[in-house]
Phi, psi and omega in degrees: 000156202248155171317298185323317194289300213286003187286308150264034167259345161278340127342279162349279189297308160306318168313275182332298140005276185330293180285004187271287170334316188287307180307287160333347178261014182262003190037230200304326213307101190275153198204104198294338150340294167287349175252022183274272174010300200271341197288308180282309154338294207284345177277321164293333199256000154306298208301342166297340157284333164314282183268024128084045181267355192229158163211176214309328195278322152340321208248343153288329161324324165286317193267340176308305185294340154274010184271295182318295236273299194295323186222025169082351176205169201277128208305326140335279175330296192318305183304323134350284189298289166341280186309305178332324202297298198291060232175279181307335189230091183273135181293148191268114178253351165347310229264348182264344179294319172279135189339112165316003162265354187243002170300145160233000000 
């Protein structure tokens, strides 16, 4: 790899590094922002396979390690923990079995 080459792949990554951050600070949060964003990613790290400054495994690496850095655990676990969640905690619809005029 040439000077040239890894100068610009290291461009490269950092700029992605970037938007990846941003798209993470938004956490859960759905957002048409965060999905302009995400959008805009999937479209940079196309264009990065495209000119072949990167391959696939270069751009999980980069979202694993930003995941891990933004939320502590590796974007697997997370997804895990998602299906998982709504399971553990099912809404208690009780408190609606009674009239809304005897509510307090």
């Amino acid at each position: 790899m040439s000077f040239e080459t890894a100068y610009k792949k290291s461009k490269y990554v950092d700029k992605a590094r970037e938007k990846l951050q941003e798209i993470y600070s938004f956490g859960d949060r759905k957002t048409t922002k965060r999905s302009n964003l995400h959008d805009q990613l999937e479209g940079y790290f196309q264009a990065g396979l495209l000119m072949q400054i990167v391959c696939e495994d270069d751009i999980r690496t980069i979202v694993d390690e930003e995941h891990h850095l933004a939320f502590g655990t590796s974007l697997k676990e997370r997804r895990i923990k998602e299906k998982l969640t709504p399971l553990a905690t099912a809404t208690n619809w009780k408190k609606f079995d009674i009239p809304t005029i005897h509510r307090r």
